[in-house]
N, C-alpha and C positions, 0 to 999 in steps of 0.2 A: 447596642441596646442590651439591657442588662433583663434575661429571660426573671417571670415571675420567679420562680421557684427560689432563684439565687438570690433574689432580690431580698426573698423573705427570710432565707438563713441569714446574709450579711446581718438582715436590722435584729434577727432575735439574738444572734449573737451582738451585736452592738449593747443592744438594751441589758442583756447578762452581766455584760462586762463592764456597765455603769453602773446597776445595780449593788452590782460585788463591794464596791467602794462606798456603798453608802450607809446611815446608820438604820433603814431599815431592815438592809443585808445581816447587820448585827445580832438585830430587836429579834427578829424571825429566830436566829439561830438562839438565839439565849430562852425564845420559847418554848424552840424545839425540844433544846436539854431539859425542860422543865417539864415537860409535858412526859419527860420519861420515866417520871417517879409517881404518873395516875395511873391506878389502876386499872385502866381502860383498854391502857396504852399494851397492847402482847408481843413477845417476842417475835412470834411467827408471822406475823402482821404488822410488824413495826411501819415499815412504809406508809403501808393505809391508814392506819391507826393517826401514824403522827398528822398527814395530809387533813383527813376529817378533822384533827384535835386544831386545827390552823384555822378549818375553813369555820367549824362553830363558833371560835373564839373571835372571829373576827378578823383576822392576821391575812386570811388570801384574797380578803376586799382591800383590805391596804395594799397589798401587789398588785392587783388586776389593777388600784389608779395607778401607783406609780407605774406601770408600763403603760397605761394608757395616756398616761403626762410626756412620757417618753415620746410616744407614736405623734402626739400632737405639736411638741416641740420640735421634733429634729425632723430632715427632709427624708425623704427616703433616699438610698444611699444610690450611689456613683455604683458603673462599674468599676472593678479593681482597678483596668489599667488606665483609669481616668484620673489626672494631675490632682494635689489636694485641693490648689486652688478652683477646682471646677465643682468645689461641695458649696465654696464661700460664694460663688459667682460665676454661672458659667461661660458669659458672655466676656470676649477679651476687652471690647472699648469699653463695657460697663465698670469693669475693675478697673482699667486705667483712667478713667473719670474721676472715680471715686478715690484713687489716689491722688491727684491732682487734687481735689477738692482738699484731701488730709493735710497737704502739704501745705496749702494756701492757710488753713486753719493753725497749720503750728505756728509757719508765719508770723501771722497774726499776732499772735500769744505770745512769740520768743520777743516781737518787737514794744509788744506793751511791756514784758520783763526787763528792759531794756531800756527803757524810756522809764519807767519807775525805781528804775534800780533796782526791786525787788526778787529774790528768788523764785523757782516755782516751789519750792517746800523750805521749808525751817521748822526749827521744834521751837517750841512757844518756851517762852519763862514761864518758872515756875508761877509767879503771883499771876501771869493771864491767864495760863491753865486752871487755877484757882477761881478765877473770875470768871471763866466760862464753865466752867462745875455750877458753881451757885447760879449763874441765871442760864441754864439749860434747858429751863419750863416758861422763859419769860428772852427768847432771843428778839423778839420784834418790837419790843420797847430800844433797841440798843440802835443808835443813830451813825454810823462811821460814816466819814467822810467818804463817798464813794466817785465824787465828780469827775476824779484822774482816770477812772475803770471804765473801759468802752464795752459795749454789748461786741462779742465774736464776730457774729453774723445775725443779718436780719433774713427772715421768709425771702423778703423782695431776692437778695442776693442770692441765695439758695434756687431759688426758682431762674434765674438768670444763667445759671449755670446746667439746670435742666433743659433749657431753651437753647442752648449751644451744642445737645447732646446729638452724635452724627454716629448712623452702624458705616463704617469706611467701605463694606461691601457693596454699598449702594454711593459710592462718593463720585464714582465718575458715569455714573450711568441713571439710569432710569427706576424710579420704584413705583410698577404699574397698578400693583395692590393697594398702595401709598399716597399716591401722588395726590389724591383729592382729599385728603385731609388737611385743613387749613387751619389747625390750631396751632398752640405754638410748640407743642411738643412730635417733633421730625424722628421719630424712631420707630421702627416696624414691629412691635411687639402686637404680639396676638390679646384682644381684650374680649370680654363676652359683651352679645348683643339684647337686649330685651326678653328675646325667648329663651336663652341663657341663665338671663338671672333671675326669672319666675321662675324655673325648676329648681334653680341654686338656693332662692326664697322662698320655697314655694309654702311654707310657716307664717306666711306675711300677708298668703290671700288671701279676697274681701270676705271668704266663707270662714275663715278661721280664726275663732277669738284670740283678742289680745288686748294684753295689759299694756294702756296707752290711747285705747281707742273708748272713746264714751258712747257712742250711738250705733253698735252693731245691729244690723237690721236683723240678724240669724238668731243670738240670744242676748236676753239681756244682759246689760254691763256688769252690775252686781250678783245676779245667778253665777255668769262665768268667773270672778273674780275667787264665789268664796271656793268653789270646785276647786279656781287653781291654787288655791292659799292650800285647800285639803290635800292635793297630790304633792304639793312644795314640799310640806311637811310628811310625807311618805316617802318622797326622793330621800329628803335629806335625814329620816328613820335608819335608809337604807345604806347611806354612806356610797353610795355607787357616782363615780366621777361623769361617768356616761349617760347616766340618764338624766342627771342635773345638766350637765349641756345641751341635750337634745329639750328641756323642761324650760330653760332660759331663752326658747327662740322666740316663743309666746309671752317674755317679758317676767320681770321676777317684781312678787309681793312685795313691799318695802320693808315690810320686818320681816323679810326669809334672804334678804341679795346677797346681806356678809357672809351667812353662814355657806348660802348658795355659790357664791361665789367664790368663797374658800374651798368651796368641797371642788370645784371644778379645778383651779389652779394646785389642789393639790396639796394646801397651807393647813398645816394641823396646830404649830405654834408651841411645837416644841421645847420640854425647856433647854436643850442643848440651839436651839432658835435664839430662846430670849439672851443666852448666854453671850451669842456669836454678835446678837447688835450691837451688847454691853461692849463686847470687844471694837464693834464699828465708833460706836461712841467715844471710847478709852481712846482710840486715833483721831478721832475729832478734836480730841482736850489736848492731845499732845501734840499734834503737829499743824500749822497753820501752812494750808495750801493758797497758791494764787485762784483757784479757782471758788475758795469760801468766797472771797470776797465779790466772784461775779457773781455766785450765786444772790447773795444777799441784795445787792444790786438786781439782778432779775425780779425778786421776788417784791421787793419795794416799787419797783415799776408797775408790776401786774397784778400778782395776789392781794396786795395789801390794799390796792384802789380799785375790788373788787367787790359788789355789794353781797355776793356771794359765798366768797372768800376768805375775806380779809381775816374775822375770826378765827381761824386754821393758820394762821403765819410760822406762829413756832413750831406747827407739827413740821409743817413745809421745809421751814432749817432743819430741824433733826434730821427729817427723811433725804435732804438732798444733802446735806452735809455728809450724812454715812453714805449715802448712796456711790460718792467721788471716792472713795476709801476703798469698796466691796470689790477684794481680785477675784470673788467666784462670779459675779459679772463678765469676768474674760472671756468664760466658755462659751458665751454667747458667740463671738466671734469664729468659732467653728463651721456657725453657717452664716454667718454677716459678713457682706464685700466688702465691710469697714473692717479695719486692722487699729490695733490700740497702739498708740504714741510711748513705743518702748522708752525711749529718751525719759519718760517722764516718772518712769519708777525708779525710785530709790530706795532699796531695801526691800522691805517685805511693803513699802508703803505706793499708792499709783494714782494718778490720776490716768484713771485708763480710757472716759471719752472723751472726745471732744463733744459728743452729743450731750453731754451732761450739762455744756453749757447755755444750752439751750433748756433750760430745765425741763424734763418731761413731766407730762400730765398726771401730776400726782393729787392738784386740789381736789378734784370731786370725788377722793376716796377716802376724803377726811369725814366727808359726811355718814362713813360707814362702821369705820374702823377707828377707834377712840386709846386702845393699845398700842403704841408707838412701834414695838416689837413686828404686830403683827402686819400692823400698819406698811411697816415698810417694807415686809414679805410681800405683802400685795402687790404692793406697788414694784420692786424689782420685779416679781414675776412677770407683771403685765408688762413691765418695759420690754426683757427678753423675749417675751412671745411676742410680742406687738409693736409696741413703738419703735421700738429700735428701725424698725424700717419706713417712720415716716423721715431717717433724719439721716439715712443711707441714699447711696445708688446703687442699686439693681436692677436683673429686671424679673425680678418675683412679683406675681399676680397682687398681693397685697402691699407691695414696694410702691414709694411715692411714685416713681415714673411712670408706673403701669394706673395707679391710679388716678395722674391727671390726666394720662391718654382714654384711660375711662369714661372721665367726667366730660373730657371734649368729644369724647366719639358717640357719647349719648346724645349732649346736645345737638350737635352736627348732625345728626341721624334726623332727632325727633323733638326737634325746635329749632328747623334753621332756617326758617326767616329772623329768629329773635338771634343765635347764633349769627348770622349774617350781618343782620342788625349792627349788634356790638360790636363787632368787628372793624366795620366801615367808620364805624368811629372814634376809634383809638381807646375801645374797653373791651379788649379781649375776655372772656369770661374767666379763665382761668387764673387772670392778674386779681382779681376779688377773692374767688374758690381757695386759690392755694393753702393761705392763713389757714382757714379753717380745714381742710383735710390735714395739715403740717400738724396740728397742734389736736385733734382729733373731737374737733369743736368742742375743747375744754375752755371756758372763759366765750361762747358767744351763744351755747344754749343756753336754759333753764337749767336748775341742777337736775329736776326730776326726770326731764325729758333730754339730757345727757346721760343719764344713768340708763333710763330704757335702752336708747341706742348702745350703750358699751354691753347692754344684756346681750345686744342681738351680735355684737362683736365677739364675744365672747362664745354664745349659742351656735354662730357659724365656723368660728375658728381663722375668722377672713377680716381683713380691713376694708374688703372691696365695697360694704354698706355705705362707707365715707361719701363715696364719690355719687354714687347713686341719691344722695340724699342730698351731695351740693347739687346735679340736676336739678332732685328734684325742687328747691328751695329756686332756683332760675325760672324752674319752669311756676310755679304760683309767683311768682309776680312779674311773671313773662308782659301781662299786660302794661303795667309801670313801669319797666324795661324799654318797651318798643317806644316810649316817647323820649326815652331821656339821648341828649344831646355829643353828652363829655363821658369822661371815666369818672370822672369825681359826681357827677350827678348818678351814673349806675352804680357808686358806692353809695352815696346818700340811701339811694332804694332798699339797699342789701345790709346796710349801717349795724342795724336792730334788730335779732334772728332771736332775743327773748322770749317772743310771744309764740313762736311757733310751736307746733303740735308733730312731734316728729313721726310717728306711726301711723296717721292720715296722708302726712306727707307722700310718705316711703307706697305707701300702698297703693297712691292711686296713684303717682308716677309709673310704677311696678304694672298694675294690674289693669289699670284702666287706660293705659298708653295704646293706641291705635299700633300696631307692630307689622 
């Protein structure tokens, strides 16, 4: 066990020595020199002098985020003499899971390489390069044949392989903490219970206004809204990352989320930023990967037959097209039990996930961000904080395995005659659920009342909302549930999740659950 004290030097050193390499590291010092020709500035005082001349200027708010981006992103560290691979994952069947799953994935992909004849990279001719320059703002009019290109994997398969997941310490014996759990996920991780995640939530009860809720009994809806529109724009006055996360638990105004949300992730949208896409783009024009064309194929399946969506198609290509390209994507894999497909770089150029093929949830941040640059800052950010681990195995609290053990051990708890129910009849709940945690019910809410929820994602620093919110969606039509027959009938019930009202949801699941 790694005493506090140690714990806190490893990470302030950690965070020093990412710092060092980056361009804020530079910006600081080029203000520092500059700061040394005000008059303000004295010899005998230089230290303090310079420190204040940082903190007025604005410069030691820009440090306090980026270390506070740091703390939020990476785990707290291992002891020393702990393996690297116990930062990535510390559990052994979880990383040999997940290996097996990567393998099964390239598979996959070297045999469709194979059967197409196709390369995984080529450098395009020069006249296609040409022709994907000029229509760069207009990709979703462009029709290729896609019929030969198979989707990777589907959720179903994905979740098939979570259902097979066994800890081997419990293989020949008894798991007596365990044994009464009847969902389909057989793995012993530790999940929180109700009175858990009302303190974890506790920004979500019935006493506490929130943007999302129309009828608070405490204050009115429009009193609290323009209060919080006035502190929104105070937070983000202030430029402080911390207190706009703690400001986004109660939900963000619609004209403050981009800015709000940028200030949380950290995205300033620098022009050494807007440079770095140009450079993602410039490898987009030049080199055609096997995975453009899954992508394109994804996104004409989903996005595009989306009534919500569809409009945003060509952001969507730019953003996942650079996205397959981006090697500082890698670092993520520092603490991801996923490993990138070394085989698949050549040169400086990678297709480095296989998660990519599954495109992450980038539509409904089209709705926010209209700058492709920053756009797709966003969106990588949120990936490596977030998504990356609906489309992993591990076993981190906001890792998909932990949160279908979630979503089952709520129900099982505090709906299990409906729980029982489904079961008995060959619709396990979790066969419905999973889509929609997988994909971070991007494509099956409302955009407005997906955007609340990613607030509250965002506000808690957790995925764990996901699963709490597929209960609680089980549990409001629990009564419609207990009569259906089949699994395709308890999909019918669950089909249509448009209309729902996500923060009524979440709250009286939450708050008003009998515990």
């Amino acid at each position: 066990m790694l005493d506090p004290d140690s714990g806190l030097s490893l990470t302030i050193a950690r965070i020093v020595r990412r710092l060092q390499g980056s361009s804020l590291h530079s910006q600081l010092e080029r203000q520092a020199r500059v700061s040394l020709h005000k008059p303000e500035i004295k010899l005998e005082s230089l230290k303090e002098d310079i420190k204040d001349f940082l903190k007025t200027s604005g410069w030691e708010k820009k440090l306090q985020n980026a270390v506070y981006s740091e703390l939020n992103v990476f785990p707290s560290p291992c002891h020393p003499a702990a393996p690297p691979e116990h930062m990535k994952e510390p559990l052994a069947y979880m990383r040999k899971a997940q290996g097996s799953w990567e393998k099964r994935i390239l598979k996959s992909l070297n045999s469709m390489c194979t059967e197409l004849s196709i390369p995984l990279a080529q450098k395009r001719p020069a006249s296609e390069q040409k022709e994907l320059l000029n229509k760069w703002n207009e990709m979703g009019t462009d029709e290729p044949d896609l019929s030969l290109f198979r989707p990777v994997y589907a959720p179903k398969d994905f979740l098939e392989v979570l259902m097979n997941l066994r800890n081997p310490n419990y293989e020949n014996g008894e798991q007596p903490s365990f044994r009464n759990h009847l969902g389909l996920i057989q793995v012993p991780l530790k999940v929180k219970d109700i009175p858990e995640l009302k303190e974890d939530f506790s920004e979500l009860g019935l006493n506490t206004g929130q943007l999302g809720i129309d009828d608070s009994a405490q204050v009115p809806p429009e009193f609290f809204e323009n209060e919080h529109v006035r502190v929104g724009q105070k937070v983000l006055a202030e430029q402080d990352s911390a207190a706009a996360q703690q400001y986004v638990r109660q939900g963000c105004p619609t004209a403050l989320r981009a800015d709000l949300w940028a200030l949380i992730l950290n995205i300033s949208n620098q022009p050494e930023d807007i440079l770095y896409y140009e450079q993602l783009k410039s490898n987009v024009i030049q080199y055609d990967l096997l995975v453009d064309s899954l992508i394109y194929k994804d996104v004409k399946l989903t996005a595009s037959n989306d009534d919500y969506y569809f409009v945003f198609e060509d952001y969507l290509y730019q953003v996942l097209l650079c996205f397959s390209r981006d090697t500082s994507v890698l670092e993520h894999f520092t603490y991801s039990s996923a490993t990138p497909p070394k085989s698949y770089i050549r040169g400086k150029l990678g297709i480095e996930e296989y998660a990519v093929f599954y495109p992450p949830n980038v539509a409904p941040l089209c709705f926010l961000y209209h700058e492709p640059s920053k756009l797709y800052q966003i969106f990588r950010e949120m990936y490596v904080r977030f998504f990356f681990r609906l489309h992993s195995i591990s076993s981190h609290p906001s890792g998909i395995v932990s949160l279908c053990l979630l979503f089952e051990t709520l129900l099982q708890t505090h709906l299990p005659q409906l729980f029982y129910h489904l079961r008995e009849i060959g619709a396990q709940p979790l066969r419905i659920s999973f889509k929609w945690m997988v994909r971070a019910f991007s494509g099956y809410l409302a955009t407005d009342q997906l955007l609340l929820l990613w607030d509250r994602i965002l506000g808690y620093n957790s995925l764990e909302i996901l699963a709490v919110l597929a209960a609680a969606v089980f549990a409001f039509r629990a009564v419609n549930l207990m009569e259906v027959t089949s699994l395709a009938a308890a999909e019918a019930v669950l089909a249509d999740l448009s209309t729902l009202k996500v923060m009524p949801l979440l709250q009286i699941f939450l708050f008003a659950t009998v515990t």
